[in-house]
N, C-alpha and C positions, 0 to 999 in steps of 0.2 A: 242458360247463359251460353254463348257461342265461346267459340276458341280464342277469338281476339281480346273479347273481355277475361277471360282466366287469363292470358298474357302480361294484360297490366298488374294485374298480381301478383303475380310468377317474379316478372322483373324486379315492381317496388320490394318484395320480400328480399329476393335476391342485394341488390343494392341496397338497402339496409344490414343486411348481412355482411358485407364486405364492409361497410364502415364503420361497425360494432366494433367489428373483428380488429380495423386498424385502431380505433382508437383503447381495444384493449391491450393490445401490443403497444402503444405508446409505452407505458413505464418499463416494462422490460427493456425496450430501444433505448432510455432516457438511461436508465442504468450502466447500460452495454457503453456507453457511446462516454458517460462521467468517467465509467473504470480505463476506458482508454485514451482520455486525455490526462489523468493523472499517474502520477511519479511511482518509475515503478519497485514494486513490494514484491519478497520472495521469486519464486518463478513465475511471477507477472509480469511483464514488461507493459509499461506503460508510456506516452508520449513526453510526460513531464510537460504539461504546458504553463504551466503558473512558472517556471523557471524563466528569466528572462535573457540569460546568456544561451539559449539555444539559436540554433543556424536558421538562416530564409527559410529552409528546406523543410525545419520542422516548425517551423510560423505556421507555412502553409498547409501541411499536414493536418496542424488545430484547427486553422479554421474549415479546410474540409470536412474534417470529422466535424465538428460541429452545427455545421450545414447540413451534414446529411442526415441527420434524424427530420429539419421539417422536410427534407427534399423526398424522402422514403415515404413516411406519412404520410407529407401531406401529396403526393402520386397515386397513394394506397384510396386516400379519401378521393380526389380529381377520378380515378376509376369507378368508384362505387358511385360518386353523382352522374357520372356518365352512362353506366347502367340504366338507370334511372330515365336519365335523359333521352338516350339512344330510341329508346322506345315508344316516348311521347314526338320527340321529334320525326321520326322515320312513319310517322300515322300506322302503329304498330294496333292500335283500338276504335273502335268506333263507339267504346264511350266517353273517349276525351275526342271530340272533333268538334268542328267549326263551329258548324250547323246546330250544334245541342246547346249554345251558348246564347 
């Protein structure tokens, strides 16, 4: 087997890897992200978002936070397809090409 065929391996492994990895960090993120939009407890400070007399300032704070777990995610996951991609696209093998199809 040449070099450019163990590349598409190399990558797919790769790129599967990276999106294992985000979507096993999903629930720890989903945790992270609940405990800091709620009220906070001992020396927790939390956002208190379920309060409705809070300011613009912390509206928008919630809904940041809240964005940002798919925005992380789903980044994490857009990377590891692109891995993937990067590879088949850039004719990184010549056992995915044209001609064999």
């Amino acid at each position: 087997m040449n070099k450019k065929g163990q590349m598409v391996f190399y990558t797919l492994m790769l790129g599967i890897v990276i999106l294992v990895l985000a979507l096993a960090l999903a629930p720890a993120g989903k945790t992270f992200v609940d405990d800091a939009m709620n009220s906070s407890t001992g020396d927790f400070i939390g956002l208190d978002c379920s309060n409705e007399s809070i300011s613009n300032f912390g509206k928008g704070a919630c809904i940041v936070t809240d964005f940002s777990l798919f925005y992380f995610f789903g980044g994490i996951i857009i990377i590891g397809l692109g891995v993937i991609g990067a590879n088949i696209s850039m004719g990184g093998s010549e056992w995915i090409s044209k001609d064999k199809f």
